[in-house]
N, CA, C and O atoms as CSV, one atom per row, in Angstrom:
chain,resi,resn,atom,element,x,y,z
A,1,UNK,N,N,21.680,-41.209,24.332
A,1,UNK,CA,C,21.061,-42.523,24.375
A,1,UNK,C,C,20.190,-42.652,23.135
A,1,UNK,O,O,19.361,-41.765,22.932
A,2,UNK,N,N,20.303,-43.736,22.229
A,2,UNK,CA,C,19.498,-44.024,21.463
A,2,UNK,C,C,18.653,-45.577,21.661
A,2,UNK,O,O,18.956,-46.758,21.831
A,3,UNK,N,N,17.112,-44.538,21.485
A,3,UNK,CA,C,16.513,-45.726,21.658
A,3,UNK,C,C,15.199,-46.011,20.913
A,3,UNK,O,O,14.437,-45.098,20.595
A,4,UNK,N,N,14.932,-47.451,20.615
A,4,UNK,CA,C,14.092,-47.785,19.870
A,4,UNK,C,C,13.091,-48.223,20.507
A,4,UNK,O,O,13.172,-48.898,21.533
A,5,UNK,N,N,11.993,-47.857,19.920
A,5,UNK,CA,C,10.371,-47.716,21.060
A,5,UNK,C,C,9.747,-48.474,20.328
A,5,UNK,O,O,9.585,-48.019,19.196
A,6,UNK,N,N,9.295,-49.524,20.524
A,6,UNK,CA,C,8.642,-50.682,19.840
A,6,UNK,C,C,7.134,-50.435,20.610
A,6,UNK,O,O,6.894,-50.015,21.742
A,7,UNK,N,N,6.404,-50.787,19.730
A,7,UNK,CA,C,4.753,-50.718,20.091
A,7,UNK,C,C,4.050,-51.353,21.157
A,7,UNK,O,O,2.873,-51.099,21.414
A,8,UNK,N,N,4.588,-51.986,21.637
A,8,UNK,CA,C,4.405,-52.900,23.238
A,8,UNK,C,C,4.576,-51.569,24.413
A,8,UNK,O,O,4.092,-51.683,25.539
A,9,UNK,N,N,5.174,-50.569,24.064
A,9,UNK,CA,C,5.000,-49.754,25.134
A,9,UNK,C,C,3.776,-49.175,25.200
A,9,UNK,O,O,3.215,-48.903,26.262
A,10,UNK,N,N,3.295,-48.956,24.030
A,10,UNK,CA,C,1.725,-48.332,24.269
A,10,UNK,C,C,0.587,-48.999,24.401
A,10,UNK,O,O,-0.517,-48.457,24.465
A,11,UNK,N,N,0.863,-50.614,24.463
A,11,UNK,CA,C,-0.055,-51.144,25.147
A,11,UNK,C,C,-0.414,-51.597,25.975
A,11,UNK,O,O,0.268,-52.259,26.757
A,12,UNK,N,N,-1.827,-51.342,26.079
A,12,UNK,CA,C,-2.275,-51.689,27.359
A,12,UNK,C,C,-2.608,-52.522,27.857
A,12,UNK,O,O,-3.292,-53.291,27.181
A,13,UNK,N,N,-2.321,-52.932,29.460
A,13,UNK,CA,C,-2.123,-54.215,30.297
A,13,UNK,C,C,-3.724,-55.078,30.120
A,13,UNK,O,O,-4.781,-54.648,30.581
A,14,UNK,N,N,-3.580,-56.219,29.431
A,14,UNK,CA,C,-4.919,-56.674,29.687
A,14,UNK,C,C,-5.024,-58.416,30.163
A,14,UNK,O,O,-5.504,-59.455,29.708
A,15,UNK,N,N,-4.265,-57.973,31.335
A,15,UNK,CA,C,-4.088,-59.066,32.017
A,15,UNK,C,C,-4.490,-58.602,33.946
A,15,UNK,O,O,-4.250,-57.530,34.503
A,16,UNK,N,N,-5.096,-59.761,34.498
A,16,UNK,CA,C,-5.628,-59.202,35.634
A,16,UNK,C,C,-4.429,-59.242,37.045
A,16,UNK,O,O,-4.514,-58.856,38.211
A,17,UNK,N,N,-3.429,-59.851,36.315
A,17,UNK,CA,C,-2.692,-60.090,37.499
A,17,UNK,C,C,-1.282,-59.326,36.906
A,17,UNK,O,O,-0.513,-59.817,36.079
A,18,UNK,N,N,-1.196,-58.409,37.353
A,18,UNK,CA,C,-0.139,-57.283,36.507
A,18,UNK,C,C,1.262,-57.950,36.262
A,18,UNK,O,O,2.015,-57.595,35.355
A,19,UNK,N,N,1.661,-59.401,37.563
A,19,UNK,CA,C,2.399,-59.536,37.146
A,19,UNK,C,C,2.828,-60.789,35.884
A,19,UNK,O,O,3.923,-61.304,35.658
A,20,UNK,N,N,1.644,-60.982,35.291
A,20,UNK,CA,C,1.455,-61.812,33.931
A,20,UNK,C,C,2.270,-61.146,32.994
A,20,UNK,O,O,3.230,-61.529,32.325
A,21,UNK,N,N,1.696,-60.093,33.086
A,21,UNK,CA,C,2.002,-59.131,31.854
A,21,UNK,C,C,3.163,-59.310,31.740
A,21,UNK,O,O,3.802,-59.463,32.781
A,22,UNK,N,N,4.065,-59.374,30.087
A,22,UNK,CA,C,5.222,-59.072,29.697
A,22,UNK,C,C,5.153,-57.904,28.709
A,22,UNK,O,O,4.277,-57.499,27.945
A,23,UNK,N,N,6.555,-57.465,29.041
A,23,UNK,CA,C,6.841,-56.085,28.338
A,23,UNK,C,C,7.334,-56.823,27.124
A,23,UNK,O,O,7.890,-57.920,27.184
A,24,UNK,N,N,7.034,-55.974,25.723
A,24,UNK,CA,C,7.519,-56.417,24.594
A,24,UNK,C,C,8.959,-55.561,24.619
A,24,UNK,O,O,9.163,-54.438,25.079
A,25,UNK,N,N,10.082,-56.682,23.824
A,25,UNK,CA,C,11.590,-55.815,24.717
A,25,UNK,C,C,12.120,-54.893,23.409
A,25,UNK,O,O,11.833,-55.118,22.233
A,26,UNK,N,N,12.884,-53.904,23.865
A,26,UNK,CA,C,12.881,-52.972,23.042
A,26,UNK,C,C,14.471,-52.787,23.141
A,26,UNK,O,O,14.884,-53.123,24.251
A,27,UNK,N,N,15.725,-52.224,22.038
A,27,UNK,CA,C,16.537,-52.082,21.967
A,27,UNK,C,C,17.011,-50.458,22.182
A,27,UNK,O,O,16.317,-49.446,22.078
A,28,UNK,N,N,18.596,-50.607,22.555
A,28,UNK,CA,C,18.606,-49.458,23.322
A,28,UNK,C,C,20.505,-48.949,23.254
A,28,UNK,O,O,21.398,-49.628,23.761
A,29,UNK,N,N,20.667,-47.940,22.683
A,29,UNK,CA,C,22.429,-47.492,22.656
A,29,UNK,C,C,22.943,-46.673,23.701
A,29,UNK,O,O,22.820,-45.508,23.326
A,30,UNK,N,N,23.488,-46.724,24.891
A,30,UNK,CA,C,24.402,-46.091,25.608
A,30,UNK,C,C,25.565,-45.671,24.957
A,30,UNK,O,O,26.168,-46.599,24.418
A,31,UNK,N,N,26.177,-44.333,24.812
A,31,UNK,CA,C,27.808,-44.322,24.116
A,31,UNK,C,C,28.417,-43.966,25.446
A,31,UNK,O,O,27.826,-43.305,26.300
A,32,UNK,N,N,29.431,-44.365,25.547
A,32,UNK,CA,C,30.515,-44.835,26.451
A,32,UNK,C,C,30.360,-43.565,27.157
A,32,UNK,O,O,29.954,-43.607,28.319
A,33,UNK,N,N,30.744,-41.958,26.378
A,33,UNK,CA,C,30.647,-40.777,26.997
A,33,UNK,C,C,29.199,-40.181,27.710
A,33,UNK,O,O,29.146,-39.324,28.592
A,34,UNK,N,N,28.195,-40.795,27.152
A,34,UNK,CA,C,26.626,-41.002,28.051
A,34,UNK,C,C,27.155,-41.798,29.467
A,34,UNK,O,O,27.166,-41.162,30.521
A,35,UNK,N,N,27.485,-42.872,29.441
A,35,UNK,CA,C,28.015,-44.064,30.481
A,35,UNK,C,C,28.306,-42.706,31.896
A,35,UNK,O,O,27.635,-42.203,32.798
A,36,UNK,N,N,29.821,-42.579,31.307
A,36,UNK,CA,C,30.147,-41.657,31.798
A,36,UNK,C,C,29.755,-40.539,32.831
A,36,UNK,O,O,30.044,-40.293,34.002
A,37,UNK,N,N,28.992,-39.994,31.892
A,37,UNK,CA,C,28.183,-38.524,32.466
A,37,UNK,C,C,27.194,-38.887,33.267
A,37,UNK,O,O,27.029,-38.325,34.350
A,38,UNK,N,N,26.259,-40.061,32.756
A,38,UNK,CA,C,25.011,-40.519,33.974
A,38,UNK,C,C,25.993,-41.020,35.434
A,38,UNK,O,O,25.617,-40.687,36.558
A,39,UNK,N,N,27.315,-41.878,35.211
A,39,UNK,CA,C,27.488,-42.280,36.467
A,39,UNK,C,C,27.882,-40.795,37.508
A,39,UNK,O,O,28.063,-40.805,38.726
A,40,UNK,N,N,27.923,-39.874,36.791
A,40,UNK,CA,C,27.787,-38.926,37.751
A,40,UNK,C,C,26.526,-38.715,38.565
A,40,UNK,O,O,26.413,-37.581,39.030
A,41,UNK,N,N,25.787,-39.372,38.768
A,41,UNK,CA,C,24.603,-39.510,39.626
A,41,UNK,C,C,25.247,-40.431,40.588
A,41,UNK,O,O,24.825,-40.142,41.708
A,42,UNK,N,N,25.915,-41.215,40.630
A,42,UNK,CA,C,26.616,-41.901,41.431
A,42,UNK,C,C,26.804,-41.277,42.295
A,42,UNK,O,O,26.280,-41.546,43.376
A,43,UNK,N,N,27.947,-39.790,42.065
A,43,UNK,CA,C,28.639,-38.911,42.842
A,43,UNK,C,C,28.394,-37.668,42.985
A,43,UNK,O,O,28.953,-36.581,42.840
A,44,UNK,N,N,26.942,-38.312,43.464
A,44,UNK,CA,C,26.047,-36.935,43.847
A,44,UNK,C,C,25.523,-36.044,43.256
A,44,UNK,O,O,25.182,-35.079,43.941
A,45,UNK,N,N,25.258,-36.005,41.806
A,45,UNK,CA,C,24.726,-35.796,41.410
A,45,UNK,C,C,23.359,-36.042,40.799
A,45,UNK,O,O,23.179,-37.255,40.683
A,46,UNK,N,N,22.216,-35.243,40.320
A,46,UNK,CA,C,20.833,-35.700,39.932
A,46,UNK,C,C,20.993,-36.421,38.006
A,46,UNK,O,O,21.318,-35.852,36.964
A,47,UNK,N,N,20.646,-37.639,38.258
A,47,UNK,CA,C,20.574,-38.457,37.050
A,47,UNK,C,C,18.784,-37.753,36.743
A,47,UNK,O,O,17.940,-37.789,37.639
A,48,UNK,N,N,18.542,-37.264,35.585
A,48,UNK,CA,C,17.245,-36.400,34.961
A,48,UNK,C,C,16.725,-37.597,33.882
A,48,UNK,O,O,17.457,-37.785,32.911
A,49,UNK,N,N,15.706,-38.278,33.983
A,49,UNK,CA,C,15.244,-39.297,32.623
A,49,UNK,C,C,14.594,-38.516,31.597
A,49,UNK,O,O,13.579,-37.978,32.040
A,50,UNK,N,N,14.767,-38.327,30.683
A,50,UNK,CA,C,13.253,-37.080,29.585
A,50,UNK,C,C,12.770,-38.826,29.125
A,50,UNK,O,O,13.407,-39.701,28.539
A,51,UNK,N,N,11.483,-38.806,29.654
A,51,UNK,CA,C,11.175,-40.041,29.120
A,51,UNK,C,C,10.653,-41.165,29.850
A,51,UNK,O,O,11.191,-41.166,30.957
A,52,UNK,N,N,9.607,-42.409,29.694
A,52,UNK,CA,C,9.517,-43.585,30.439
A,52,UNK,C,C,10.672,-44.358,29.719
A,52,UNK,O,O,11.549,-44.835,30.439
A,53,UNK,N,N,10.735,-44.489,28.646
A,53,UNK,CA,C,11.793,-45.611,27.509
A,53,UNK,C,C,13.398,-45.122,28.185
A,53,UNK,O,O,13.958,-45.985,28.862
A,54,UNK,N,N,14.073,-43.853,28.016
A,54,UNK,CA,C,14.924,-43.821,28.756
A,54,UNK,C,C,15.062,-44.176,30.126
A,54,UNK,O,O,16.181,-44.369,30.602
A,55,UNK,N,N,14.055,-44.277,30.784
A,55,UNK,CA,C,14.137,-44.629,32.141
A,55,UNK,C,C,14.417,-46.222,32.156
A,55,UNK,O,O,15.477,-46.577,32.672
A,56,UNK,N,N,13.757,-46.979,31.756
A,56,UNK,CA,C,13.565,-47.967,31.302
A,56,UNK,C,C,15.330,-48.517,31.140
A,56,UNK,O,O,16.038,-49.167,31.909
A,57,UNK,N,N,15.574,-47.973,29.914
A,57,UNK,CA,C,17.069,-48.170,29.191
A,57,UNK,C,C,17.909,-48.289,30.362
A,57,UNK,O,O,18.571,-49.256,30.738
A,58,UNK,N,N,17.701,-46.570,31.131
A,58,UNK,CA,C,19.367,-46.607,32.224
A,58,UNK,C,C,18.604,-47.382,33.332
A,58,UNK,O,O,19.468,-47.647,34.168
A,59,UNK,N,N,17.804,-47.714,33.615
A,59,UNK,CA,C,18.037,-48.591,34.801
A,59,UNK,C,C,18.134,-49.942,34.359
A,59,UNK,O,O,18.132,-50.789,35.252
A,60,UNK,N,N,18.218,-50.334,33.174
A,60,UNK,CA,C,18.454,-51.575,32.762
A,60,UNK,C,C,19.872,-51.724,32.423
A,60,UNK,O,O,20.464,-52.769,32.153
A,61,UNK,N,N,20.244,-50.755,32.467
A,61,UNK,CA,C,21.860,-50.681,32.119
A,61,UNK,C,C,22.654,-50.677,33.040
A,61,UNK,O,O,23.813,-51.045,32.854
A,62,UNK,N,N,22.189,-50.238,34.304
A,62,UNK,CA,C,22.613,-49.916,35.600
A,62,UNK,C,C,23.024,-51.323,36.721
A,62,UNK,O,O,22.277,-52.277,36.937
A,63,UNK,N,N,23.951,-51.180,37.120
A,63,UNK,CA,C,24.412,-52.842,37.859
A,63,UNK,C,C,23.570,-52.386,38.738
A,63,UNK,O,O,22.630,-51.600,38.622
A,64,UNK,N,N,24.122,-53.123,39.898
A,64,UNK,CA,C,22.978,-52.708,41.391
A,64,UNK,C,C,23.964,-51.548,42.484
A,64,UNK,O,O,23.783,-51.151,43.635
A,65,UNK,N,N,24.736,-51.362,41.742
A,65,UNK,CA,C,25.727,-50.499,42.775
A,65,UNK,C,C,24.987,-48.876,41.963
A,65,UNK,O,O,25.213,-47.734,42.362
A,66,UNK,N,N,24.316,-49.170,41.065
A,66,UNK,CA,C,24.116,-47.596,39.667
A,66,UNK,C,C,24.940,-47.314,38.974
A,66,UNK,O,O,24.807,-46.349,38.221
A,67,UNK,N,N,26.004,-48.024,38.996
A,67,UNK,CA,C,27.383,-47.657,37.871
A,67,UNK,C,C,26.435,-48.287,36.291
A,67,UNK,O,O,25.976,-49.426,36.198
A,68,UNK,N,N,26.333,-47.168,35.162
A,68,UNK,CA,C,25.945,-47.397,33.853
A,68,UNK,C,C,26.686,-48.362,33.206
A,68,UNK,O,O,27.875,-48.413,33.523
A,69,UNK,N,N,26.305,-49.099,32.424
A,69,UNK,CA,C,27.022,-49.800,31.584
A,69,UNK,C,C,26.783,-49.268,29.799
A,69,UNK,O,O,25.731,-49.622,29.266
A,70,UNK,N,N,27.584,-48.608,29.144
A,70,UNK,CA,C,27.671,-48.569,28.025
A,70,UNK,C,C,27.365,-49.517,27.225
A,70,UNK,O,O,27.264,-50.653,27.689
A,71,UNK,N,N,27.136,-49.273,25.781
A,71,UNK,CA,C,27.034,-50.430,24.877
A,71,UNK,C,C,25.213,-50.487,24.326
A,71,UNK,O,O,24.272,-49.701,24.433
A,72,UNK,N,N,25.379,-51.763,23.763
A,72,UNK,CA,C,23.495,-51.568,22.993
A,72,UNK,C,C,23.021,-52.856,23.797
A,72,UNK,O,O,23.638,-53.843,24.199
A,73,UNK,N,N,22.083,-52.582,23.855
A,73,UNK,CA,C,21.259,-54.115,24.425
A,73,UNK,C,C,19.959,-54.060,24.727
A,73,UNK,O,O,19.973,-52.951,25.261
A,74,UNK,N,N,18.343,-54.562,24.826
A,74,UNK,CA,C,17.336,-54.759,24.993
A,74,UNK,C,C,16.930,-55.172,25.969
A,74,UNK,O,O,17.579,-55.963,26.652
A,75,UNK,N,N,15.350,-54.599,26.398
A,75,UNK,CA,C,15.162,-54.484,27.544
A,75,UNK,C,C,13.790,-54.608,27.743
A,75,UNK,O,O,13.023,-53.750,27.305
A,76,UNK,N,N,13.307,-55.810,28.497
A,76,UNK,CA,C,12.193,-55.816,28.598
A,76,UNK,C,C,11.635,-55.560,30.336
A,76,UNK,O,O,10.837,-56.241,30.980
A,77,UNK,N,N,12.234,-54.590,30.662
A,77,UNK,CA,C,12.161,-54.328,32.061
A,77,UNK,C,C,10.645,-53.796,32.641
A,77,UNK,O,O,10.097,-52.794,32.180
A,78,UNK,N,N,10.165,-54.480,33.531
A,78,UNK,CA,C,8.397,-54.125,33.608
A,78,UNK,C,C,8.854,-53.303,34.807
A,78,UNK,O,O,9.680,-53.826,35.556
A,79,UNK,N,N,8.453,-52.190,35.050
A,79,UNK,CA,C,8.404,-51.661,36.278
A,79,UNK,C,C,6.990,-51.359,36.977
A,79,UNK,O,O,5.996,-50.828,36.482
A,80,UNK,N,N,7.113,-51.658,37.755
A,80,UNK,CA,C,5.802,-51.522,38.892
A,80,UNK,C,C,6.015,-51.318,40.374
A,80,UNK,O,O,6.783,-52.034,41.017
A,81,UNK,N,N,5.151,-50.086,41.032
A,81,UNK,CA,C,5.115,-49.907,42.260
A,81,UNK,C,C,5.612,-51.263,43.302
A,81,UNK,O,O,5.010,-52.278,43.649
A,82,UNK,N,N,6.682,-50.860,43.535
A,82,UNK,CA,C,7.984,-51.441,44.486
A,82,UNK,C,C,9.489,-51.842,43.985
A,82,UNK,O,O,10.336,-52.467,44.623
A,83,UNK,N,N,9.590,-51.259,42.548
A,83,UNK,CA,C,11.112,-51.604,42.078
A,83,UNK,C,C,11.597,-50.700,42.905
A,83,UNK,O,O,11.150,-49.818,43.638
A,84,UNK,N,N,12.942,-51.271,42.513
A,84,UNK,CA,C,14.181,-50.065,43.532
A,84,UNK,C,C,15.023,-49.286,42.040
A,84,UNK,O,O,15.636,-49.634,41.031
A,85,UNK,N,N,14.707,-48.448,42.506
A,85,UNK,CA,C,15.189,-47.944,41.478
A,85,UNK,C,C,17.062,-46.763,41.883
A,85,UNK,O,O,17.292,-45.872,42.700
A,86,UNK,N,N,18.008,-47.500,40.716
A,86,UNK,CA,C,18.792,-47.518,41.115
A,86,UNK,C,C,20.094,-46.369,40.527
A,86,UNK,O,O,21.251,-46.292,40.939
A,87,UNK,N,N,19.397,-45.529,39.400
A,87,UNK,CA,C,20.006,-44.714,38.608
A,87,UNK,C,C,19.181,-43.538,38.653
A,87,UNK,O,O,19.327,-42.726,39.566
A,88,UNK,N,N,18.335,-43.379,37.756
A,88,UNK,CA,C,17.794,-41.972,37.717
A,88,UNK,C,C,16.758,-41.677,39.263
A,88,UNK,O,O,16.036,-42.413,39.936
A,89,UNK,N,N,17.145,-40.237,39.352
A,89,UNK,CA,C,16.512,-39.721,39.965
A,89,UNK,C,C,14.984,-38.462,39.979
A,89,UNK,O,O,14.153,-38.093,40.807
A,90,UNK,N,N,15.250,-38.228,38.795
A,90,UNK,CA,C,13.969,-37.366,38.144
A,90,UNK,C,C,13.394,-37.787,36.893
A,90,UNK,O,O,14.018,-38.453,36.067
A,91,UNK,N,N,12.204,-37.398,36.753
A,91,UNK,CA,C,11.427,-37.968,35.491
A,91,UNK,C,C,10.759,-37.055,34.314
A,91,UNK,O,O,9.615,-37.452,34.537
A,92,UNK,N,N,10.634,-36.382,33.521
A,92,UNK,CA,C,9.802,-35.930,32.270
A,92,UNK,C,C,9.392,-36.575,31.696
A,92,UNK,O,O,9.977,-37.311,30.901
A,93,UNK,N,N,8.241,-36.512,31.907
A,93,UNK,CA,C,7.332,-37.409,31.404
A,93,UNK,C,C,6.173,-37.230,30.883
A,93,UNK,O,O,5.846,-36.091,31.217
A,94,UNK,N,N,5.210,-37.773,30.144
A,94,UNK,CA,C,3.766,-37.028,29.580
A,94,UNK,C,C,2.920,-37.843,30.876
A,94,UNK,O,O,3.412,-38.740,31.560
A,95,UNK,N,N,1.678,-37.345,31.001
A,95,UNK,CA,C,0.204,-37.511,31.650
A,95,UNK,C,C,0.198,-39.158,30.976
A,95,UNK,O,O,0.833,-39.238,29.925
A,96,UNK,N,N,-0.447,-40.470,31.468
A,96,UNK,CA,C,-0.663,-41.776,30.704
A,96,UNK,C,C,-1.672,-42.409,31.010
A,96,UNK,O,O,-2.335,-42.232,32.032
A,97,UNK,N,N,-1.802,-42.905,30.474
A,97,UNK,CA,C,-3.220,-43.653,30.138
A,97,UNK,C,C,-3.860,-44.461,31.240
A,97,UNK,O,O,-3.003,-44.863,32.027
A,98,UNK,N,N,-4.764,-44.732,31.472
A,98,UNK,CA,C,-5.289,-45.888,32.914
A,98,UNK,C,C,-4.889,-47.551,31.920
A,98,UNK,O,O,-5.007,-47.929,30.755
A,99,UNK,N,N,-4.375,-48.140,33.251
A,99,UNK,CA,C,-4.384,-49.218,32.918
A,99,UNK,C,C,-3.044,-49.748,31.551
A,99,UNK,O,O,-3.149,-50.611,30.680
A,100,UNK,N,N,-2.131,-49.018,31.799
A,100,UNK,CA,C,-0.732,-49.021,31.050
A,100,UNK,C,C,0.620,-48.658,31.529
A,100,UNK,O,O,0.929,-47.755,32.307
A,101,UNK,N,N,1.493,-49.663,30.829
A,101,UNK,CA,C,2.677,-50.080,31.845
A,101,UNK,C,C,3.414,-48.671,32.001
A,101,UNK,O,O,4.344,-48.701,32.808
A,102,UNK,N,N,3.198,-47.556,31.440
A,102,UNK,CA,C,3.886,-46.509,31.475
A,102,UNK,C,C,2.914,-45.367,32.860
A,102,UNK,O,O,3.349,-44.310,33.316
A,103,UNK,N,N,1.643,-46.005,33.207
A,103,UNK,CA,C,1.640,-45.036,34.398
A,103,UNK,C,C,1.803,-46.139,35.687
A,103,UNK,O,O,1.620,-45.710,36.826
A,104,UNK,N,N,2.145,-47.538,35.483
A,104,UNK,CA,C,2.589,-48.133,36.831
A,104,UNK,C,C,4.143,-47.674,36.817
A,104,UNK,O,O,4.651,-47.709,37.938
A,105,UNK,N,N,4.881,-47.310,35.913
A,105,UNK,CA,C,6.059,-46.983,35.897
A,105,UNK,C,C,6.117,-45.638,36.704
A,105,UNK,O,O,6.798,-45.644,37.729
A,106,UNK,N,N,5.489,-44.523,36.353
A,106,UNK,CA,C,5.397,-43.661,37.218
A,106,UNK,C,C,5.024,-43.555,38.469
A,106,UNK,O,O,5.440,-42.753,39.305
A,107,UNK,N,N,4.006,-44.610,38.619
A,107,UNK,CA,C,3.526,-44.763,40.156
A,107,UNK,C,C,4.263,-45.675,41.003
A,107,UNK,O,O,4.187,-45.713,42.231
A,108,UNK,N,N,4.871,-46.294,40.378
A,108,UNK,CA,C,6.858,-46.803,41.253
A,108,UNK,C,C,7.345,-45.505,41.155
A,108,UNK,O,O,7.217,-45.104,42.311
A,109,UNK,N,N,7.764,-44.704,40.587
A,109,UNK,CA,C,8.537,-43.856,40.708
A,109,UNK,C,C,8.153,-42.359,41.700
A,109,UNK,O,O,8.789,-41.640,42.471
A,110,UNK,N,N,7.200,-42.389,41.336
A,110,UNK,CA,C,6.455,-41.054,42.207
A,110,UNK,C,C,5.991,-41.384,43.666
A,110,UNK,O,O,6.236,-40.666,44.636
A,111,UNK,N,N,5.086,-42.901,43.712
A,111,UNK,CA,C,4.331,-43.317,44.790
A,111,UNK,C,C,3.204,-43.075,44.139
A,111,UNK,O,O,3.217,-42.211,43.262
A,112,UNK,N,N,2.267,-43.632,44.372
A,112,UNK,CA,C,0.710,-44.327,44.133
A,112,UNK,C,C,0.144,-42.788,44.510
A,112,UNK,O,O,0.346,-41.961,43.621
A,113,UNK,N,N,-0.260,-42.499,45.225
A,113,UNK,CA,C,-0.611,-41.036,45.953
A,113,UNK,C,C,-0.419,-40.000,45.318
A,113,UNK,O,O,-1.422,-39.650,44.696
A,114,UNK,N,N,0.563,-39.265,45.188
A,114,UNK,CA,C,1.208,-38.458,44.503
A,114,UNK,C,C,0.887,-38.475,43.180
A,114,UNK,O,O,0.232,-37.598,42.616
A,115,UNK,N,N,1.518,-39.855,42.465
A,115,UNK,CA,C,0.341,-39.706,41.141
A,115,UNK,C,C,-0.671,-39.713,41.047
A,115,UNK,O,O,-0.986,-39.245,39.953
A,116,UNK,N,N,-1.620,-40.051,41.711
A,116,UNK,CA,C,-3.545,-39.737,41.772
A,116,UNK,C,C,-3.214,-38.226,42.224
A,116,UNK,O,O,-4.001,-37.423,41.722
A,117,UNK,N,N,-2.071,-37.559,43.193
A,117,UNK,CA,C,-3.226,-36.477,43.553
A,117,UNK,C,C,-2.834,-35.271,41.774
A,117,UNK,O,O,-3.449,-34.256,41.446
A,118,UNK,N,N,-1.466,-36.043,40.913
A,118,UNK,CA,C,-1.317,-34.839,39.956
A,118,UNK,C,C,-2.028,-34.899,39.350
A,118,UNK,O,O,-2.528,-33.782,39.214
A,119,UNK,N,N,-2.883,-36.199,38.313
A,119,UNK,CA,C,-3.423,-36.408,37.912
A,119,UNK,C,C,-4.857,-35.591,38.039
A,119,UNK,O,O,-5.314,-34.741,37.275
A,120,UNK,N,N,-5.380,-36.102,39.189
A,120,UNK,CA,C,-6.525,-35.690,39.676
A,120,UNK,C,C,-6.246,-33.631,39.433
A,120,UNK,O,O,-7.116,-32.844,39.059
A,121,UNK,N,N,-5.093,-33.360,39.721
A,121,UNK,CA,C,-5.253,-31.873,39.112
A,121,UNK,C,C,-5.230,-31.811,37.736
A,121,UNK,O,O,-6.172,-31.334,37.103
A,122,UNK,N,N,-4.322,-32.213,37.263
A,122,UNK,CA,C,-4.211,-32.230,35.901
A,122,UNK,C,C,-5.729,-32.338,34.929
A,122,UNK,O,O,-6.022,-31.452,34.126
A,123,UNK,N,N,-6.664,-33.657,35.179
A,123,UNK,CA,C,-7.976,-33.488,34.841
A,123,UNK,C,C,-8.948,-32.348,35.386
A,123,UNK,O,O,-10.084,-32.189,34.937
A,124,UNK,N,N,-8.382,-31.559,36.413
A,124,UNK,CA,C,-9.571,-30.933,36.423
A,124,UNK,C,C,-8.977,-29.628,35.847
A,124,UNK,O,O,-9.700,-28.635,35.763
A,125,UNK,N,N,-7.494,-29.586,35.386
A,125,UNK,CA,C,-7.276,-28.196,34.883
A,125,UNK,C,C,-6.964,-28.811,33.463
A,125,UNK,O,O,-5.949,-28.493,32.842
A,126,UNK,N,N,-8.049,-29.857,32.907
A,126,UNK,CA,C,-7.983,-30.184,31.732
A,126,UNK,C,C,-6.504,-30.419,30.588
A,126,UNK,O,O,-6.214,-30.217,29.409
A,127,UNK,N,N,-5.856,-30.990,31.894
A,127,UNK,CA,C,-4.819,-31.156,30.615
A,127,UNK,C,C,-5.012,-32.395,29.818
A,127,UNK,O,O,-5.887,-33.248,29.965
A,128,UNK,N,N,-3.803,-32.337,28.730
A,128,UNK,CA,C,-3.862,-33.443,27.748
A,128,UNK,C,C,-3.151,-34.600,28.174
A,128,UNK,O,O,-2.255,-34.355,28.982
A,129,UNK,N,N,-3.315,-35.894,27.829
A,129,UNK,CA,C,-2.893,-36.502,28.332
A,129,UNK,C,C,-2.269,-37.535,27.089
A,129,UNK,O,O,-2.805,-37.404,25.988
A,130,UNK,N,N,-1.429,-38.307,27.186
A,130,UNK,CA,C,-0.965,-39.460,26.458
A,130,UNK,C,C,0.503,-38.607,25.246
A,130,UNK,O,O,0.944,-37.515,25.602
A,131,UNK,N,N,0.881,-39.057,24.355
A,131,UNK,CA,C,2.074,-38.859,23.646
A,131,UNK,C,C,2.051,-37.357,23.251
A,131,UNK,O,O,2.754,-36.436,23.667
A,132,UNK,N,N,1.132,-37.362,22.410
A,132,UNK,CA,C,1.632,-35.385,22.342
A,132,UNK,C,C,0.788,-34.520,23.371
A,132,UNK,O,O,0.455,-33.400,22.984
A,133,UNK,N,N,0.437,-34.891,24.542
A,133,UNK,CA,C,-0.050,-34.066,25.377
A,133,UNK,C,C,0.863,-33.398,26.634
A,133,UNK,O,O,2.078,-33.580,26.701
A,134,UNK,N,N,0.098,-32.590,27.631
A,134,UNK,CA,C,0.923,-31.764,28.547
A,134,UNK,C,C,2.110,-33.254,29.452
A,134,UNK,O,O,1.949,-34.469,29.566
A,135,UNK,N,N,3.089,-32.408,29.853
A,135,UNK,CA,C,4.283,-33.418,30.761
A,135,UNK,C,C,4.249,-33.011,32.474
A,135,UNK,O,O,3.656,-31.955,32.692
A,136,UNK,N,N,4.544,-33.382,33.120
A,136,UNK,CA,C,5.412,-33.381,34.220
A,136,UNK,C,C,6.693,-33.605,34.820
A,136,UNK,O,O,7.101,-34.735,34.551
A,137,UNK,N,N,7.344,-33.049,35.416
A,137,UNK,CA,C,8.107,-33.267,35.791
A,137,UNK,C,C,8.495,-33.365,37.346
A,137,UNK,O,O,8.299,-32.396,38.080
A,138,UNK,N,N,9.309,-35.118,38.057
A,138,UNK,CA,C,8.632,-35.830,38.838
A,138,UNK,C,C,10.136,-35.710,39.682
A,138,UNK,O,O,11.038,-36.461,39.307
A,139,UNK,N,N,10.330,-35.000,40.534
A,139,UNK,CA,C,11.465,-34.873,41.281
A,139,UNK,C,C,11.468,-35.916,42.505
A,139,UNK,O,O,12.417,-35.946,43.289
């Protein structure tokens, strides 16, 4: 998957009603043999995201059945606690910032809970947090 990360991902929501906010949309390459290999999550297998932007990409690529769609196209997909999420099943991801569309993305994906309680470890065993800091990984 190739994908282009435009600067709207790292900013932060400064709007009070989250769902104001628009994502600035970002472009994104599936090759046919990627297509492929993710719809094996289809058939039982674990679809793995390294990434919020890839996550982003295949579930924007994804019909509603999870069959991938190949090809390039842009994506201004906001995710927030209650999407359905319809392709990937695991996440790698870094620690993120308060108040940015990349930890409501995780807290749809993890549950609200779960991310406060890693977090809440994570700060007290001082990890780093944001682009080059420590990751998780969100089964």
């Amino acid at each position: 998957v190739t994908l282009h990360v435009g600067p709207g991902t790292f900013q932060p929501v400064r709007v009070d009603e989250v769902s104001h906010h628009r994502m600035e949309a970002e472009r994104y390459t599936i090759p046919e043999e990627t297509a492929h290999a993710i719809k094996a999550g289809t058939e039982g297998r674990r679809v793995i995201a390294v990434g919020t932007t890839t996550l982003r990409a295949l579930e924007h690529a994804a019909g509603e059945d999870g069959t991938p769609r190949a090809g390039e196209a842009e994506t201004d997909l906001f995710i927030t606690p209650g999407y359905r999420f319809r392709v990937v099943e695991a996440l790698l991801t870094n620690f993120h910032l308060p108040r940015s569309t990349l930890l409501m993305l995780v807290s749809a994906f993890a549950g609200l809970t779960a991310i406060r309680q890693a977090y809440a470890e994570a700060i007290a065993r001082k990890y780093r947090f944001y682009s080059y800091g420590d990751a998780m990984l969100i089964l």
